[in-house]
C-alpha positions as CSV (number, residue, x, y, z in Angstrom):
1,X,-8.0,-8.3,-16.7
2,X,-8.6,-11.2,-14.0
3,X,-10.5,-10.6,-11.4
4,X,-8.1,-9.2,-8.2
5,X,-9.4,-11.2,-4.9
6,X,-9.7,-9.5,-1.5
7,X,-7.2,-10.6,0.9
8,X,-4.1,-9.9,-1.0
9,X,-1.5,-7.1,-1.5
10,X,-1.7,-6.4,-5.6
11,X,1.4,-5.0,-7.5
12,X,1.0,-1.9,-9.6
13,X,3.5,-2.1,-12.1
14,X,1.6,0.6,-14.5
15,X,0.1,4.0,-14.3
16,X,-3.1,2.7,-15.8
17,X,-3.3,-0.2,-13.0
18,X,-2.6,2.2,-10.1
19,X,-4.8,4.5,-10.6
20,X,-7.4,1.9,-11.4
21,X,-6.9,0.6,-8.2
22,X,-7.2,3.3,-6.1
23,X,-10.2,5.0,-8.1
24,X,-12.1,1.8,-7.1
25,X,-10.4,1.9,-3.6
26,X,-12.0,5.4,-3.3
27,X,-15.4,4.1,-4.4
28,X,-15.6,1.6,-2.2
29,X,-15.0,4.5,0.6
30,X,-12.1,1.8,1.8
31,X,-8.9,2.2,3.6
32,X,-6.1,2.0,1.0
33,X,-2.5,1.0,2.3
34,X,0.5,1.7,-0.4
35,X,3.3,0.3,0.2
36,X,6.2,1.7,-1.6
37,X,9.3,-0.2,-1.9
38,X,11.9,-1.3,-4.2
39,X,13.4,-4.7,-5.1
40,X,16.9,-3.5,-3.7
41,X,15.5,-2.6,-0.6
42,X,16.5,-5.1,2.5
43,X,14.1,-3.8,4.9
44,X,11.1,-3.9,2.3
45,X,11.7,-7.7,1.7
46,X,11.8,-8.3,5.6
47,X,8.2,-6.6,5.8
48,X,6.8,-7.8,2.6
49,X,5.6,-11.3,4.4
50,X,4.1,-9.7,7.4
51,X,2.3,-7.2,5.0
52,X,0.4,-10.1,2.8
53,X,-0.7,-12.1,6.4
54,X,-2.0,-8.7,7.6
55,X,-3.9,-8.0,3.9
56,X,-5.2,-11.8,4.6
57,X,-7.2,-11.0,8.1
58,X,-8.6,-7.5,6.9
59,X,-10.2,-7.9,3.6
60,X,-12.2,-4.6,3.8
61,X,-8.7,-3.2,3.5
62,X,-7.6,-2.3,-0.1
63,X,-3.4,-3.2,-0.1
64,X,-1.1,-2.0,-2.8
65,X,2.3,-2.3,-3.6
66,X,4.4,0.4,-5.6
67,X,8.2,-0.5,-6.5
68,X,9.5,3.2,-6.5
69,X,11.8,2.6,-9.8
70,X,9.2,0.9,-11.9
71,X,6.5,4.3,-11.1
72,X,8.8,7.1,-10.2
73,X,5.7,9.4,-11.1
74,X,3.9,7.9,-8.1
75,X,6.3,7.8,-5.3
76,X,7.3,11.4,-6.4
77,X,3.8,12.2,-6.0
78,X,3.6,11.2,-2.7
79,X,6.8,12.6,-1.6
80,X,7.9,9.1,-0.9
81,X,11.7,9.7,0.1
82,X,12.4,6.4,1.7
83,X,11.7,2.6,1.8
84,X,9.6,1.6,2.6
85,X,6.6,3.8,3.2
86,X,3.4,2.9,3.9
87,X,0.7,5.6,2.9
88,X,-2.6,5.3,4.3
89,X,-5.7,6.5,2.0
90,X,-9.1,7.5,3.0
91,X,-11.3,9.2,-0.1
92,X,-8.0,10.3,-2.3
93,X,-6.4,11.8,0.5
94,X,-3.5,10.8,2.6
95,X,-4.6,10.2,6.7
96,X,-1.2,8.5,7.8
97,X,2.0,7.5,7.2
98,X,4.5,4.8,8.3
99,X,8.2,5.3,7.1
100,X,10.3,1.9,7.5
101,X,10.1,-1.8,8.2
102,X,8.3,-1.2,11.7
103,X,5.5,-4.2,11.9
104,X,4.0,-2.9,15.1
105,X,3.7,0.5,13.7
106,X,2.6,-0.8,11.0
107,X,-0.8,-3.2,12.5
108,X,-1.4,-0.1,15.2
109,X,-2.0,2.1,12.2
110,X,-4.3,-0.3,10.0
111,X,-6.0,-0.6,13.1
112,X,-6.4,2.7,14.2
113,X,-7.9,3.3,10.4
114,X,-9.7,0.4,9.1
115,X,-12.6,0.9,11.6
């Protein structure tokens, strides 16, 4: 597996890749942001741009992207009923949450958690 560089939003499109991800997120003690979407989702292409210019100013930040029909397990997991949702991960567990395309929402809670 290539090496993933910092700075960009990676797609998990398996269970083994997820949970890679966010076991070394939780290693690295770093602020995880999922993003789950879905490629029919209107709202979730609008904020998909703004996402990858925010993952490129905060590299500390770990960004994922989950397509709800491609791992159903996962979104079900996190009780993700809409898209998209932005779940915010600090050590495993869930410390926010941003439900829909709202960009200032969305910076004010990276903010508030990547400190």
């Amino acid at each position: 597996m290539a090496a993933v560089e910092e700075g960009q939003v990676i797609g998990c499109h398996t269970l083994d890749v997820w949970k890679e991800h966010i076991n070394k997120g939780n290693e690295a003690k770093r602020l995880i942001v999922v993003d789950f979407t879905a490629s029919w989702c209107g709202p979730c292409r609008m904020i998909s741009p703004i996402l990858t210019e925010i993952a490129k100013k905060l590299p500390n930040v770990l960004f994922l992207k989950v397509d709800v029909d491609e791992l159903r397990t996962v979104s079900e997991e996190w009780n993700v009923e809409a898209m998209p949702t932005f779940v915010f991960l600090k050590d495993g567990k869930e410390v926010d949450r941003v439900v829909g395309a709202k960009k200032d929402e969305l910076q004010n809670t990276i903010a508030k958690h990547s400190c």
